[in-house]
N, C-alpha and C positions, 0 to 999 in steps of 0.2 A: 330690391332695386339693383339695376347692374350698376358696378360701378366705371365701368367703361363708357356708359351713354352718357354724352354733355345735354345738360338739362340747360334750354335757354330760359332766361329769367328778366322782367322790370329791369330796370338799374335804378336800386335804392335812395336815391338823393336826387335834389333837387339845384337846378342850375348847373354853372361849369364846374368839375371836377380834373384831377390828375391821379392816374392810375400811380403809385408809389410802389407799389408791391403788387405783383398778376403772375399767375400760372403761367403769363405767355413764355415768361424768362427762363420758367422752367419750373422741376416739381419734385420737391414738396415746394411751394412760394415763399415761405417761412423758415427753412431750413429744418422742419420739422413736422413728423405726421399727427404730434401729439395733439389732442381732443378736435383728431380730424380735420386739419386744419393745411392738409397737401394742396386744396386746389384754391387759397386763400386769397382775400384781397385785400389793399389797403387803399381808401382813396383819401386824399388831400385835395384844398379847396384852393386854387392858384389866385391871385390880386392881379396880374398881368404887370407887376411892377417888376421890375429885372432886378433891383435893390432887396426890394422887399416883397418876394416870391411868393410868402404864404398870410403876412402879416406885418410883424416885426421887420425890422431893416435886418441883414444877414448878420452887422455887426453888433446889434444888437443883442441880437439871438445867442450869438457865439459867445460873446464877453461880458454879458451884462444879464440882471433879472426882466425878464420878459415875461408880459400875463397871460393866462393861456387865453383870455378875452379878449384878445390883441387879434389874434388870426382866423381868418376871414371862416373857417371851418364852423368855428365853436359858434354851437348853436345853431347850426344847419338841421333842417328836419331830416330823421331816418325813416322811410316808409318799406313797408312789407312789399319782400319781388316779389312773391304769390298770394294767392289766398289760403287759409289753414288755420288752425288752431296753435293759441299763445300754450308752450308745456314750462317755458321756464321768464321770470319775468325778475330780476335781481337787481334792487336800486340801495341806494344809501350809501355806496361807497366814494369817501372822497377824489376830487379831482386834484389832479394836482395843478394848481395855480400859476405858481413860478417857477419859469424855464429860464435853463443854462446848458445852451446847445454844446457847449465841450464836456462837463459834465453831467450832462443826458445820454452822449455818448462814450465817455468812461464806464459810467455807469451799467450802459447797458451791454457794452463788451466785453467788462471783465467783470462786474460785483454781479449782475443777471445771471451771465452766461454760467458761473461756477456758485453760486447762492443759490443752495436745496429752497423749489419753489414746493407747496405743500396744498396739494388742489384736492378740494371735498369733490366726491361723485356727487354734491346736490350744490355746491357752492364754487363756481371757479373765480370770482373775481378779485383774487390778490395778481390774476395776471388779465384777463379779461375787463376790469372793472366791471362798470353798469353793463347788462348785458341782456339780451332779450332771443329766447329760441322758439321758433314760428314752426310746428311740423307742418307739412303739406303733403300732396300727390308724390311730389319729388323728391323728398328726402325733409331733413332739419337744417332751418336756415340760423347760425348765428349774425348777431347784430354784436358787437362788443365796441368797449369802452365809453361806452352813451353818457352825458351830462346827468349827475349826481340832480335826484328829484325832476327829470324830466321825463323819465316812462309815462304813457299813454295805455298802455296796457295790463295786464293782470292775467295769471295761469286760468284757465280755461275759457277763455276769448275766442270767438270763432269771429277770422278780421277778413274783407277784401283784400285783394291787391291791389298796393296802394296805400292803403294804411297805415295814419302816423304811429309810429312806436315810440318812441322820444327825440332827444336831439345828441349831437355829437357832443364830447365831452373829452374829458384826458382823465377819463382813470382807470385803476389797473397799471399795466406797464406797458408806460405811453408816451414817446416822447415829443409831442404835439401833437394836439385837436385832427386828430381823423377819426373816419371807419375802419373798421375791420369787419368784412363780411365773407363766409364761408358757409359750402352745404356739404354736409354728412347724413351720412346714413342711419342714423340714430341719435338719441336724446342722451345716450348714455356716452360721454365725453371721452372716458378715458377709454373705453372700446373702441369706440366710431372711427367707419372710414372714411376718408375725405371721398369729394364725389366733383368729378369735372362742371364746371355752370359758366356758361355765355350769356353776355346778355343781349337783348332780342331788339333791335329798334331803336338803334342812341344813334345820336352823330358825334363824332371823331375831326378834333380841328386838322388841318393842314393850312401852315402859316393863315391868313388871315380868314379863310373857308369852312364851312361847315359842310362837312360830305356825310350822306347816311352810310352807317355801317350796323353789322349784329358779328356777333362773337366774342372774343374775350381782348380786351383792351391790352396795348402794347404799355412796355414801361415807359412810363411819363407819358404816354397819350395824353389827350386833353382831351377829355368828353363831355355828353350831355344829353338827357335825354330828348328824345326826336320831337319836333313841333311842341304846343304850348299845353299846358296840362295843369289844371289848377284844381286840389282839391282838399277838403275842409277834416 
């Protein structure tokens, strides 16, 4: 696989989205290349409420305990951008429940950023949580921090595009109900290189409009994918 050619791909979710984290900002998206994770995304699921952006009221979030059931994310279906075979499918690690958006962010600025994280080559989810890797034509798709018992899948699954994997979740290290999804060039994490991926046929709000676009979503874009698509 070159790692120069942008691979377009589905967009994994269903309904409106907000890009939280895109390569477009820049790369690595994460501030890091580790388990291939340079051309990464994060998307968040918006309520269109100005107060209360993902779920929770903002004061809420900030000074108070808030559920992760609260925000409109948790529990949204994750489906396969390509067709391919399931190589890694890892459930049962807990979600975390209750959030404290100033101490989610302590947390993850200073006790994260300098706390030795300890990642198995067959097991990443003490940062990953629930996680599901899809090999394809294009490289290896991660899904990460998926709802604890909601995987659909199982290691040697041969799935369309399109395919439910499980649902969004907060575990791993997470600090609200999104995705993370990234493609690399291999299954093997702490080698893999990140690998550029657009995706192919969403529309991108502008104030009240829905315009078609394909490529890689700006920060805080509002997306979705294009016309109606329902599938089981």
């Amino acid at each position: 696989m070159n790692p120069e050619t942008t691979s377009f791909v589905r967009f994994p979710l269903d309904g409106e989205w907000m890009a939280l984290r895109t390569p477009a900002s820049g790369v690595p998206s994460h501030g890091t290349q580790f388990l291939g994770q340079s051309h990464a995304y994060d998307f968040v699921r918006p309520t269109g409420r100005r107060l209360a952006p993902f779920g929770p009221t903002l004061f809420a979030h900030a000074y108070g305990l808030v559920r992760a059931e609260s925000f409109a994310a948790w529990g949204a279906s994750v489906r396969s951008v390509a067709a391919g075979r399931v190589v890694a499918a890892k459930d049962r690690w807990p979600d975390r429940r209750r959030l404290n958006g100033i101490a989610d962010l302590i947390r993850m600025a200073v006790f994260d950023r300098f706390r030795t994280l300890r990642i198995a080559a067959e097991d990443w989810r003490p940062l990953t949580g629930n996680y599901v890797l899809v090999e394809s034509a294009i490289g290896v798709a991660l899904y990460a921090h998926l709802q604890q018992g909601s995987l659909c899948v199982q290691v040697g699954d041969e799935i369309a595009e399109g395919t439910l994997l499980g649902r969004v979740g907060n575990s791993g290290r997470s600090s609200m109900p999104h995705l993370h999804f990234h493609l690399m060039d291999r299954a093997d994490g702490l080698n893999a290189r990140g690998l550029p991926c657009a995706i192919t046929a969403y529309e991108r709000r502008e104030g009240t409009r829905w315009l078609p676009a394909s490529g890689v979503p700006r920060l805080r874009e509002h997306v979705r994918m294009s016309g109606t698509i329902i599938l089981t």
